[in-house]
N, C-alpha and C positions, 0 to 999 in steps of 0.2 A: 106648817104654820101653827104659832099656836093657838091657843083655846079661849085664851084670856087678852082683855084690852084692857091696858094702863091709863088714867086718863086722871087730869089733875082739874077739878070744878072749883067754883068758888064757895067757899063756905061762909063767909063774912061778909059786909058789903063793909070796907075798911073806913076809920076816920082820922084824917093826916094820913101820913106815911105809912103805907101795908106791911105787915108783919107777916113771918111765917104762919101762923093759926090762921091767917087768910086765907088759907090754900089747902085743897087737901086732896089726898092723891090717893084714887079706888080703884078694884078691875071690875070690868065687866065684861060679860060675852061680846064678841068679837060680832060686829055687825054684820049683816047683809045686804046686799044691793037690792034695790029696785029697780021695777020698769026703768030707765032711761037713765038709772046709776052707776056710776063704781065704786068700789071697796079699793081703797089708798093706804097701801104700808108709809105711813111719815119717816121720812128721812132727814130731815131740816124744819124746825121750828124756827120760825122767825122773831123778834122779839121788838117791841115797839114803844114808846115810850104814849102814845096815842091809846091804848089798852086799858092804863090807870083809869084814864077818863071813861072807861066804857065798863068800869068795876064800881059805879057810882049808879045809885038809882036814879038820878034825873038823867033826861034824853039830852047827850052829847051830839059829835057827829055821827052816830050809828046809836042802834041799840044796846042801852046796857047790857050785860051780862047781869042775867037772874041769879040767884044763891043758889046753888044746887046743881047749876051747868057748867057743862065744859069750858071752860077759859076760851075767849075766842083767840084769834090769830091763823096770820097767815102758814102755810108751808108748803113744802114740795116734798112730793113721795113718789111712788112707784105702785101703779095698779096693777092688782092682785087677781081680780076679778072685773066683767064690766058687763053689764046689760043697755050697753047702747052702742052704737057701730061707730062712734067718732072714736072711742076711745079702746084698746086693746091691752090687755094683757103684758106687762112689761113696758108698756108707756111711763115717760116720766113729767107730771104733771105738779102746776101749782093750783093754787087757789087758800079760800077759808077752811081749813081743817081742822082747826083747832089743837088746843096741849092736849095730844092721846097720839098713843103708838100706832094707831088702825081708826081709818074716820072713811065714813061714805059720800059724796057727793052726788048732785047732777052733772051726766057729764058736761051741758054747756055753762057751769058756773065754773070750770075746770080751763085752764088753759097749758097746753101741750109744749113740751119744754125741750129739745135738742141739746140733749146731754154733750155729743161730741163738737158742739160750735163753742161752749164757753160752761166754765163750773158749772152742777147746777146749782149750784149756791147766790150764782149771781142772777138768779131768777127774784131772789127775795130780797136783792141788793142796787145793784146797778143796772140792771134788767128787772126790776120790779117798780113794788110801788115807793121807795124812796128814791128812785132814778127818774121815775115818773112827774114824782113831788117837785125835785129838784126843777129837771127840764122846765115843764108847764108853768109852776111857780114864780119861776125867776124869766122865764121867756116869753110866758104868757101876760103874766098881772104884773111884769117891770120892767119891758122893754129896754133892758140894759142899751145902752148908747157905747161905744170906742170910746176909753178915756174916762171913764167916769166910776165914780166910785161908791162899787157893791160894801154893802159892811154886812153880817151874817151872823147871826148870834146861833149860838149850839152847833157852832162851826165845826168841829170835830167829830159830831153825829155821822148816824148814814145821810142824812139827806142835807145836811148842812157841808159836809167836805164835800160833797158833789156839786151843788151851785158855786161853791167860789171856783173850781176848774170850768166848769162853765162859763162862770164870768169870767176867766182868765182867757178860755176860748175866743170868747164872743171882744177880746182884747178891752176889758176892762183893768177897773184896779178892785184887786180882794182884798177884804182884812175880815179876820176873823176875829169872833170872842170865844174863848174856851175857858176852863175851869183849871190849867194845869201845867205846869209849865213844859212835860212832855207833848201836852197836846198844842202847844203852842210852838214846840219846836217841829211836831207831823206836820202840822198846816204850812209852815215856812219852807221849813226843809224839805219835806219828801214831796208834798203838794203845790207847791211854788206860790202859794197866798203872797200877797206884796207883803206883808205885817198882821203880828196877831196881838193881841190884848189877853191876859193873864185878870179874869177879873177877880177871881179869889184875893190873890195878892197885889193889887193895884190900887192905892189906898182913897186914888182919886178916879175913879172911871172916865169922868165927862174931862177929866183933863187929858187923861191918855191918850183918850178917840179924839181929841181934837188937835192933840199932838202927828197922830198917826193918819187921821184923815182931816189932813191940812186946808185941803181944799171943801171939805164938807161932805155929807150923805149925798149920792143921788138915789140911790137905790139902798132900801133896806128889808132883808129879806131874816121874816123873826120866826123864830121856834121856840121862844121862851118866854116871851113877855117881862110882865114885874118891872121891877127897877131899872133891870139890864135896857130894856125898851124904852122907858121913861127916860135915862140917860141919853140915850142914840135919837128921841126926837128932838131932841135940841138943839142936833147939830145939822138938820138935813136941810137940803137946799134949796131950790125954787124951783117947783115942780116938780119934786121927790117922790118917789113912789116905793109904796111900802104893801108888801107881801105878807099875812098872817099865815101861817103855814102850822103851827103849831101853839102851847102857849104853858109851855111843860114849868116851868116853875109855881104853875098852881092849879096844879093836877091836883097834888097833897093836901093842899089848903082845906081847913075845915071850914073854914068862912070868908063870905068874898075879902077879898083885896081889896082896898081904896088906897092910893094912889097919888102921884099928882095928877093932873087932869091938862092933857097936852093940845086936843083939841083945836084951841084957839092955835097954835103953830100952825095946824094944816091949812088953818083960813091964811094966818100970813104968809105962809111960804106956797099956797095954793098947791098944796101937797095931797097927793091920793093914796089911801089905805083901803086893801082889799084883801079881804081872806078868800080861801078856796077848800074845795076838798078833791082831792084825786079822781073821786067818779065824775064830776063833771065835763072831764076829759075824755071820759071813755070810747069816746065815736073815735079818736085820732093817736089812740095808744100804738097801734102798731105802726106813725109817722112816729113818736118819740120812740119809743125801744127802737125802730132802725137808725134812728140816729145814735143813739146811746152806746149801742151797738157798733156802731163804724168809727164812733171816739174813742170807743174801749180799744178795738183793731189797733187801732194807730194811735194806741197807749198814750193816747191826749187823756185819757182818766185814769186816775190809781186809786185802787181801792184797801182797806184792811180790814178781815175778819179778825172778828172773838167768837171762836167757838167751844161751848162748851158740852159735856160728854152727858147721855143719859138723862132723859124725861125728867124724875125726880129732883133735879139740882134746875128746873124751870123757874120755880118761884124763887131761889135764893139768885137765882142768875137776872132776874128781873127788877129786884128789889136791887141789886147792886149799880145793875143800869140808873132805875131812879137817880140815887146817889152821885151818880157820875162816873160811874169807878168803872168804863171803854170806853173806846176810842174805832170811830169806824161804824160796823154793824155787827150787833146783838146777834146770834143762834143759838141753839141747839141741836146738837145732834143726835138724833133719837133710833134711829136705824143706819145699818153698814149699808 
């Protein structure tokens, strides 16, 4: 093993859109475990668009990321060392590890990952917290109905291409919005979305979606807010219910957003909007991942990695995400 830990902190607290000099990548001695810790070789970095927001000194859904610390984020690795009896030597575990080659946990903030039932990749994917997102999100805060029509912005995400097979499950209608027009052929083609929207090149949005969702919103499950959202409340129906999940087009933003101000729609269409965050789930995680898990089996779900090679290409792989520029979910792979 070696001697030295790679580890990428923040060095800027960014304003707009994060540059590389945002980031900077040091070694340091390879840590130790404590009482009731293990020491984690990272094999998979995770990558999240939910992060920006946590590279911002004000208090988001979690605590920011200080200047000087480890980027936070999720991954899976393989314990090295362990000083607590749950956890063994050769286990292959997720949790918060952070952008570094070698990171220590508790082992019960660590959750234990069975390599031979499914990648471990899909621990951070579809068996994680964007599977999670998805499920709870869309099943919890939208009671999708038969028949009824899901619309999904940052549909091509990880956790955006999973609710509309969700809702295609649960036999609704999907339409997605994406940025591209391959991503608009993934969604149809490979994922069986009823219809997707191209909002980059669509020169009219609110006429598109009301071309494609004929019948109107009943359910709208958002990850990007801004305009994209402000166009999609216009169209939803009576007794619509609307999912904030994320609100990634103004991560960036140096200053708030104003808007139109849609509001008065929820009173007429007596429509309900509800954000969430994943931990409030957490007592019934292991009902979703078996679910998640029995749809993947009987490849009712399909998923797509972008994985990219080596720690130091973290922050350029990150800032590309921002941009738009995958499809599916974000890695890195940081260990064989």
């Amino acid at each position: 093993m070696p001697s030295v830990n790679r580890q990428i902190t923040l060095a800027t607290r960014p304003v707009g859109m994060p540059q590389g000099a945002d980031f900077r990548l040091i070694e340091t001695p390879i840590p130790r475990p404590g009482a009731g810790e293990a020491l984690i070789r990272v094999l998979y970095l995770s990558l999240d668009p939910y992060l920006r927001a946590r590279m911002n000194g004000a208090l988001s859904s979690a605590r920011p990321v200080q200047v000087g610390e480890v980027m936070a984020g999720e991954a899976v690795g393989e314990v090295i060392e362990s000083n607590d009896p749950r956890m063994g030597r050769g286990d292959i575990v997720e949790g918060i590890l952070g952008w570094q080659e070698y990171a220590v946990a508790h082992a019960k903030a660590l959750r234990k990952i069975d390599p031979q039932a499914f990648p471990v990749t899909t621990s951070l994917y579809v068996l994680g917290m964007p599977g999670l997102a998805a499920y709870f999100g869309l099943l919890d805060i939208c009671h999708p109905a038969p028949g009824e029509t899901v619309l999904i912005s940052g549909a091509a995400g990880a956790v955006g291409s999973l609710v509309g097979q969700i809702a295609r499950i649960k036999r609704c209608r999907a339409v997605g919005i994406a940025g591209s027009p391959e991503k608009v052929h993934y969604l149809t083609a490979e994922l069986g979305f009823d219809g997707a929207v191209n909002y980059n090149q669509t020169p009219d949005l609110y006429a598109a979606l009301k071309e494609i969702c004929s019948n109107g919103i009943d359910v709208y499950f958002d990850t990007v807010g801004g305009p994209i959202t402000d166009t999609a409340m216009r169209l939803i129906n009576n007794h619509a219910r609307i999912s904030v999940c994320g609100q990634s087009s103004q991560y960036n933003a140096a200053q708030p957003d104003v808007g139109p101000r849609w509001l008065s729609q929820l009173i007429v269409r007596q429509a309900r909007v509800e954000g969430f965050l994943v931990s409030q789930f957490s007592s019934r995680f292991e009902e979703g991942l078996r679910q998640l898990a029995t749809w993947l089996r009987e490849k009712k779900l399909h998923y797509r990695e972008e994985i990219v090679e080596g720690l130091p290409r973290a922050p350029e792989a990150f800032l590309d995400m921002l941009r738009g520029r995958h499809t599916g979910k974000l890695m890195v792979k940081i260990g064989a």
